[in-house]
C-alpha positions in Angstrom: 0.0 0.0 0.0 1.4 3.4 -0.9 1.4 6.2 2.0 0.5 9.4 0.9 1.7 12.0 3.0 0.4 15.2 2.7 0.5 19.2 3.8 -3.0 20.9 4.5 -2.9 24.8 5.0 -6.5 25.6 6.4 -7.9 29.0 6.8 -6.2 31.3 9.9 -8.6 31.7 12.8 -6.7 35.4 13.7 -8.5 36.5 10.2 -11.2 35.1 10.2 -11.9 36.3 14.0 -11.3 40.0 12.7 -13.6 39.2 10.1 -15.8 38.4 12.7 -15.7 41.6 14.4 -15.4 43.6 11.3 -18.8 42.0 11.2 -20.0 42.8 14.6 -19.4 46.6 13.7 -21.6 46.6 10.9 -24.4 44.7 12.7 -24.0 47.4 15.5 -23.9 50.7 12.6 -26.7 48.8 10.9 -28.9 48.8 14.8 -27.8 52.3 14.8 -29.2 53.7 12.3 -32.6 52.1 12.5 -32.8 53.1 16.1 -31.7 56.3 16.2 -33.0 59.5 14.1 -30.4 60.9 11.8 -32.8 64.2 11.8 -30.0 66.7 11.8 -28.1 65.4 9.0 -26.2 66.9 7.1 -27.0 65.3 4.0 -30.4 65.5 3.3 -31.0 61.4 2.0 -30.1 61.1 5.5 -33.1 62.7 6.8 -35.4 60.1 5.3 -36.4 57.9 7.5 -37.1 55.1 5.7 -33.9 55.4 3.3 -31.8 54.7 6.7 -33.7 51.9 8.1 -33.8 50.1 4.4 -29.6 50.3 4.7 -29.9 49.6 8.5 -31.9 46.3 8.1 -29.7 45.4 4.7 -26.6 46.3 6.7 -28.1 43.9 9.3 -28.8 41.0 7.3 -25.5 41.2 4.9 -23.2 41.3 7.9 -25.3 39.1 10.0 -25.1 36.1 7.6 -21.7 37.1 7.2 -21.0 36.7 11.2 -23.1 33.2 11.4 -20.4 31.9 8.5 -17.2 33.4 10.4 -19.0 32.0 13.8 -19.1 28.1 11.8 -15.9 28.9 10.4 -14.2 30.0 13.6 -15.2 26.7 15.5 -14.5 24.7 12.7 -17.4 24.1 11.1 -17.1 25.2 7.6 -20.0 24.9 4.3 -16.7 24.4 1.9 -13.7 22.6 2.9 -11.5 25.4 3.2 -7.8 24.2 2.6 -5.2 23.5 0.4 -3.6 20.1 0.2 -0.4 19.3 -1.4 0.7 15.8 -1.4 2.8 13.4 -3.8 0.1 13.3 -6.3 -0.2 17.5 -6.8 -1.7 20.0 -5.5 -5.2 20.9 -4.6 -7.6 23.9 -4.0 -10.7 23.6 -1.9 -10.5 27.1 -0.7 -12.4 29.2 -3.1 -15.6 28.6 -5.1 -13.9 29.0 -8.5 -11.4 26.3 -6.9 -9.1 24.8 -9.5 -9.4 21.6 -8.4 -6.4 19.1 -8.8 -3.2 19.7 -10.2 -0.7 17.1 -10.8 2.8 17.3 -10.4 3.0 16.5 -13.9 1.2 19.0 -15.2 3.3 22.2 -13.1 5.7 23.7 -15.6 6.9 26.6 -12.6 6.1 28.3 -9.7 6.7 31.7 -8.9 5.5 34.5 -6.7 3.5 37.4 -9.0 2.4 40.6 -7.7 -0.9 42.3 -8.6 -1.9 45.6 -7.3 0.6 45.1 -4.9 -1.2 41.9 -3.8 1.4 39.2 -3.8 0.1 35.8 -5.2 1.3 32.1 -5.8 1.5 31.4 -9.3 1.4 28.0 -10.8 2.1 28.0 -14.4 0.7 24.6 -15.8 1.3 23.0 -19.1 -2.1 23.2 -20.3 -3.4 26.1 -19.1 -7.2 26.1 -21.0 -7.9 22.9 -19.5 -7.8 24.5 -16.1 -10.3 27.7 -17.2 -12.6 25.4 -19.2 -13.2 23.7 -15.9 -14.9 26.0 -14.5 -18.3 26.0 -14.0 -19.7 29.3 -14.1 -18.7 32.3 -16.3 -17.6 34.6 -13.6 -15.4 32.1 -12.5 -13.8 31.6 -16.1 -13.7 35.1 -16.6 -11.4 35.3 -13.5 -9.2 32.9 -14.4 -8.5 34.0 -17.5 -8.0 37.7 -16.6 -5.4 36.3 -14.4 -3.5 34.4 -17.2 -3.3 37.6 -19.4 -1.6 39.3 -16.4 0.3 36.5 -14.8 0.8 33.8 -17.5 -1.3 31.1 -15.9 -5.2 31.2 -14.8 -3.7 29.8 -11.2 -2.6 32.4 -8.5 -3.4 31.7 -4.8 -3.4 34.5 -2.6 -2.8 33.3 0.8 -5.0 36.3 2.2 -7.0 34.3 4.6 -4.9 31.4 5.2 -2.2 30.5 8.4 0.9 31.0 5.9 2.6 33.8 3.9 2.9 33.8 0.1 6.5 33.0 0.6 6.2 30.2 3.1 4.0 28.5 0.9 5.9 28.6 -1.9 8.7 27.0 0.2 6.6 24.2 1.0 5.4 23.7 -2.3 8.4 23.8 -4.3 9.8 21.6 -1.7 7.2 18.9 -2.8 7.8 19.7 -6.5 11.6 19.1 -6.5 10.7 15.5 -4.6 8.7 14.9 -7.4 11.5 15.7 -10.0 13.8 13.7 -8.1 11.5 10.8 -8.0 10.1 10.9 -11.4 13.5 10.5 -12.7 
């Protein structure tokens, strides 16, 4: 039997708690303005009534569904498995809805460290690079990846923006993986 080893980088609970009171703000601004009267406004949409308790209860209900998932997330329950694995076999993303999926080792041509609006991101160029955007299921999520291959060169960067490890740390750990797989493929 062959032993797969693998490394799982699951999303950071410090982020995801300041998410959580980022959250908690809104919900609070949002109970603000539907209990208090903004008659001396400045502005004058302000003075309507209604106009701020529509954007107080909206305020409400968009950050409150957005605390309940931080809330799952935060005690580990999560709607998406919310990691990346790397392993023997590849790499694979079940972090974001436009996920990837699978990549095998085979398939990797490079990986480097782009930056985008001074955003740093992991880069995987792949071999076959259409394969990966004709995956995708929806259009937005096409659209996405292929906006990132005309400005990176492949329709794969990982951002590790809500995630335990640093750009730089992952690609230490994956390049790590990918030079085992060299050595062993040879």
């Amino acid at each position: 039997m062959i032993r797969v080893e693998s490394t799982d980088f699951s999303t950071s609970k410090i982020k995801t708690t300041g998410l959580l009171l980022v959250s908690l703000g809104f919900i609070a601004l949002g109970l603000y303005m539907i209990f208090i009267p903004w008659n001396d406004s400045v502005f004058p949409i302000f003075r309507n009534r209604a106009f701020v308790v529509t954007v107080g209860l909206i305020n409400i209900l968009f950050f409150g569904v957005g605390f309940l998932i931080f809330i799952f997330q935060l005690f580990g329950y999560s709607f998406k498995e919310n990691k990346i694995k790397i392993d023997t076999t590849g790499i694979t993303d079940k972090y974001r809805l436009g996920s990837f999926g699978h990549i095998p080792w085979i398939d990797i041509a490079e990986i480097k460290i782009s930056t985008i609006n001074d955003q740093k991101y992991l880069t995987i160029l792949v071999h076959n690079p259409t394969a990966y955007i004709d995956r995708q299921r929806t259009l937005s999520n096409r659209k996405e990846m292929e906006d990132n291959y005309k400005l990176t060169g492949s329709p794969i960067n990982i951002s590790s923006g809500f995630f335990c490890i640093g750009v730089d740390k992952l690609k230490m750990k994956i390049d790590t993986k990918f030079i085992e797989y060299k050595k062993g493929s040879r």
